[in-house]
C-alpha positions as CSV (number, residue, x, y, z in Angstrom):
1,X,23.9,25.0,-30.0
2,X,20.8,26.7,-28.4
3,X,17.7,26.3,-31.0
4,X,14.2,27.5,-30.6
5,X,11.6,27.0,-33.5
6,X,8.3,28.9,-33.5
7,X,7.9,28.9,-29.6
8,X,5.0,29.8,-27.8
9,X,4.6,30.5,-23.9
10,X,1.2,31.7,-22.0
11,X,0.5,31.9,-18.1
12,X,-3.0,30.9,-18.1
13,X,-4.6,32.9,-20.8
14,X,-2.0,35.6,-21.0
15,X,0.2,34.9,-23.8
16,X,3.5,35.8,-22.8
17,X,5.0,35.3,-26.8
18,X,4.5,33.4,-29.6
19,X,5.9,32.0,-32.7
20,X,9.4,33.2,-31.4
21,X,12.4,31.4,-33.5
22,X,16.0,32.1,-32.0
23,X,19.5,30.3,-33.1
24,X,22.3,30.5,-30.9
25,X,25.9,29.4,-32.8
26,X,28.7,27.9,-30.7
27,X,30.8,31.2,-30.1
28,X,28.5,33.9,-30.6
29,X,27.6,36.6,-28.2
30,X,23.6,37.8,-27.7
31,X,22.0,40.3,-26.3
32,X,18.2,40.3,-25.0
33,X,16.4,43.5,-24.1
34,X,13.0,44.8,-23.6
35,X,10.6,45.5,-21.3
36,X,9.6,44.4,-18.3
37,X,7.3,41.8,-18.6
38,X,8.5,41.5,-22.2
39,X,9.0,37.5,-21.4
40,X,13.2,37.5,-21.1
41,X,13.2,35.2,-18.4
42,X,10.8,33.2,-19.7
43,X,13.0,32.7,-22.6
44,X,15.8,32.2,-20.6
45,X,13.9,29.6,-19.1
46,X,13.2,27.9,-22.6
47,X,17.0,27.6,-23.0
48,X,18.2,25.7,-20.6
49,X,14.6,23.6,-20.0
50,X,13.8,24.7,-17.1
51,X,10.5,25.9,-19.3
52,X,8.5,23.8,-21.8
53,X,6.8,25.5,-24.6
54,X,3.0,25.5,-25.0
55,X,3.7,25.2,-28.8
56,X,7.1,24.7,-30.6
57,X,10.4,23.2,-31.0
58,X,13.6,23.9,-28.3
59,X,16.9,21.9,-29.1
60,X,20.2,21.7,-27.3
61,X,23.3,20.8,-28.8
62,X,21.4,19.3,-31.9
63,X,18.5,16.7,-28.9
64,X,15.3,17.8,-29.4
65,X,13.7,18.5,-26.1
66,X,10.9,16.8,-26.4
67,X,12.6,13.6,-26.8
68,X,14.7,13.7,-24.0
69,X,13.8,11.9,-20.4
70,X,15.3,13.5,-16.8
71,X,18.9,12.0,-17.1
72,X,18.7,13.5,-20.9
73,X,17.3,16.8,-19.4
74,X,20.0,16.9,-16.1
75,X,23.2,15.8,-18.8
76,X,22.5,18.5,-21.2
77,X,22.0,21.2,-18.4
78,X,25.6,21.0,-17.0
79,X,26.4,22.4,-20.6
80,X,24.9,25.4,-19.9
81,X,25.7,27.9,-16.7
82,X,23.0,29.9,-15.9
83,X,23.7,33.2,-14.0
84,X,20.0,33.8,-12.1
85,X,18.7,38.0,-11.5
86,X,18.5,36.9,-7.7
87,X,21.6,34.5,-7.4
88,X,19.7,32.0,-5.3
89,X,22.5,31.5,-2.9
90,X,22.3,28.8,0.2
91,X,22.9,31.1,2.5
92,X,24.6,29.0,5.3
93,X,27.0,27.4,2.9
94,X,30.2,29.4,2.2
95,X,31.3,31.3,-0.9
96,X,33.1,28.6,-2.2
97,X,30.7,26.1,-1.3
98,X,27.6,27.6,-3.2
99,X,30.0,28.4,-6.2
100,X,30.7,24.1,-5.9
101,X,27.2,22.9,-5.5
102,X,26.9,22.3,-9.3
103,X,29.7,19.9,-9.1
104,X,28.1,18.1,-6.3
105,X,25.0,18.0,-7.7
106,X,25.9,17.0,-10.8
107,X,28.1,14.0,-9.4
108,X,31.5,15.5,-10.5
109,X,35.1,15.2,-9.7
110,X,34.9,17.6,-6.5
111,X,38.4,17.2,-5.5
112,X,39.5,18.3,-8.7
113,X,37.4,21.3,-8.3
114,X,38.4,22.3,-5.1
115,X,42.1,22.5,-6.9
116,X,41.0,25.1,-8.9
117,X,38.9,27.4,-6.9
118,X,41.6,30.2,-6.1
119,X,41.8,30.3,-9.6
120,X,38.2,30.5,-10.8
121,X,37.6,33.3,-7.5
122,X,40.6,34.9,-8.5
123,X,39.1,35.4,-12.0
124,X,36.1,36.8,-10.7
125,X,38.0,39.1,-8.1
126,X,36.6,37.3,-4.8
127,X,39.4,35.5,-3.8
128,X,39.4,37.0,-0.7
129,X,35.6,36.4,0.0
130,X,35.6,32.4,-0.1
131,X,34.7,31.6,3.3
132,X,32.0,34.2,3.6
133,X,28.0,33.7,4.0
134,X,26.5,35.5,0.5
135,X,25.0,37.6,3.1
136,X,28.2,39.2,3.9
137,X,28.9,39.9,0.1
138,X,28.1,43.3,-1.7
139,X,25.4,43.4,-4.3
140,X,28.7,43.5,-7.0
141,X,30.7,40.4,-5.0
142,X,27.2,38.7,-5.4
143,X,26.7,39.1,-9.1
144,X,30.4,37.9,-9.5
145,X,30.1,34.7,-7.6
146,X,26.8,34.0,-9.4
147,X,29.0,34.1,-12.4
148,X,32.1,31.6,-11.1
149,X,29.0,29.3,-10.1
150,X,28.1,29.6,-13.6
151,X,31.2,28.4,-14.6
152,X,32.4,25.9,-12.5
153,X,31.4,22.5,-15.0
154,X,33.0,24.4,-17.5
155,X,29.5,25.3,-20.2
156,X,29.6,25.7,-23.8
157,X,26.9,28.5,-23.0
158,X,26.4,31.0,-20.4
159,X,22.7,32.5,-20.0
160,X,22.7,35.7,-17.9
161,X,19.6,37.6,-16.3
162,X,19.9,41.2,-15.8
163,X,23.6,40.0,-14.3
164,X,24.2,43.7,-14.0
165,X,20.6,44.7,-12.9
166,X,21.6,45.8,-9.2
167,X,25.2,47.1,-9.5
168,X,27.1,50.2,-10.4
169,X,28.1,51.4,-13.9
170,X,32.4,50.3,-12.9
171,X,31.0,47.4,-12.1
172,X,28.6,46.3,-14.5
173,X,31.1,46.8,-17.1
174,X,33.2,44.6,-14.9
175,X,31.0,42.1,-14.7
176,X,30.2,42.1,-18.7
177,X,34.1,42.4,-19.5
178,X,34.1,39.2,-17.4
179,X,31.4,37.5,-20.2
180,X,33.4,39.2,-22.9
181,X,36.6,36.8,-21.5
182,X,34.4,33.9,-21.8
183,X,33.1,34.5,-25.5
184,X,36.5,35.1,-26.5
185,X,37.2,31.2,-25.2
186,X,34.7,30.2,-27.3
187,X,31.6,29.9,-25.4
188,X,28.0,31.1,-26.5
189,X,26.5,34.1,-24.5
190,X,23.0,34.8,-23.9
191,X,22.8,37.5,-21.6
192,X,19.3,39.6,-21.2
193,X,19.6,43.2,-19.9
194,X,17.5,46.6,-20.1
195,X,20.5,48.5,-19.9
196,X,21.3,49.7,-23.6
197,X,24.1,52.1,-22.5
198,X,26.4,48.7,-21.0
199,X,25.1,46.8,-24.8
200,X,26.6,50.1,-26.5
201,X,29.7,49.7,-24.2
202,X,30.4,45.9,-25.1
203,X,29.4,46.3,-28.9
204,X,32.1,48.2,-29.5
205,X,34.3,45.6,-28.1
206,X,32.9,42.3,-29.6
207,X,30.8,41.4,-32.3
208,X,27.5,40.9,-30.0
209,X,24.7,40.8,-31.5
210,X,21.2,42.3,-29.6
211,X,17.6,40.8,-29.6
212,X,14.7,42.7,-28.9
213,X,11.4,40.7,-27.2
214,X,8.5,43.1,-27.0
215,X,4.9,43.0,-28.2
216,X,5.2,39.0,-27.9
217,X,7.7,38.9,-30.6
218,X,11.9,38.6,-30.8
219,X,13.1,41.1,-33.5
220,X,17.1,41.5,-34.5
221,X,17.5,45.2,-33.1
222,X,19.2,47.8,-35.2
223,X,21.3,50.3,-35.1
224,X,18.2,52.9,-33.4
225,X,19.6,51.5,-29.9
């Protein structure tokens, strides 16, 4: 669904990775880890084009990138939810009006996703929180909208950054459990972490599979995690 081919990303004239090939299958689960600075937001980035590559091929959904003008770009990005490290939340619009901004944006059937809101913030356990600012939300209720956001167009893939980066152990395995749900549904997960204790956790649940980015390379980790 999600194809990279010998990618290469620098900031100026600090290469940030290169050569870095990555296949993501309808239905399979990933995990990206490394260091800071290791470039896992950048590839992120690659995914969902919100990043071009300084050398390389990046497909979605079998389109070439390259080929593809600003409708192209904006049609193939409501395919894929992207749960951001800092939420980036409009912090005068409610709850459930930041977790609907994609439909608006995007030019799609509002009223019929105003019908289903309790349900999606039910899922995520904020049913009670729609009509709060995200400033009144906990760094866990935070995360959890981010992720009904995410979801609201319905993806085939769901990229998460560090989703869990500034929560609690009960509820980053929350959060993650809530990914879990959506892989067994069918949808590809990309979600980059540097918490190998929660990959540990969820690998014994699902058949995840975890990528390692570090010295400007993407390795297939093993089984030393």
């Amino acid at each position: 669904m999600i194809e990279l081919e010998d990618v290469s990303v620098s900031y100026g004239d600090r290469p940030v990775f290169g050569d870095v090939s990555l296949n993501l299958p309808q239905g399979s689960f990933h995990f990206l880890t490394g260091p800071s600075g290791a470039g896992k937001t950048t590839l992120l980035r690659l995914c969902y084009l919100a990043r071009r590559p300084d050398r390389g091929r990046v497909s979605l959904f079998g389109e070439p990138a390259a080929a593809l003008d600003r409708d192209g770009v904006s049609a193939l990005r409501r395919r894929v939810g992207v749960v951001h490290q800092d939420c980036q939340f409009v912090d005068h619009l409610s709850v459930a009006e930041n977790v609907l901004l994609p439909v608006m944006v995007s030019g799609g059937d509002v009223a019929a996703a105003e019908a289903d809101m309790k349900d999606l913030l039910s899922w995520v356990g904020l049913d009670h929180a729609a009509e709060r600012l995200p400033t009144e939300l906990s760094g866990g209720e935070r995360q959890r909208a981010a992720l009904a956001r995410a979801v609201i167009l319905s993806p085939d893939v769901i990229l998460a950054d560090e989703p869990t980066g500034n929560v609690d152990w009960e509820m980053s395995l929350r959060i993650i459990g809530l990914l879990v749900e959506l892989n067994k549904l069918g949808k590809t997960i990309l979600c980059a972490t540097h918490d190998l204790s929660l990959i540990r956790q969820v690998k014994s649940r699902t058949s995840a599979r975890v990528l390692r980015l570090r010295s400007g390379a993407l390795e297939l980790a093993g089984s030393d995690l």
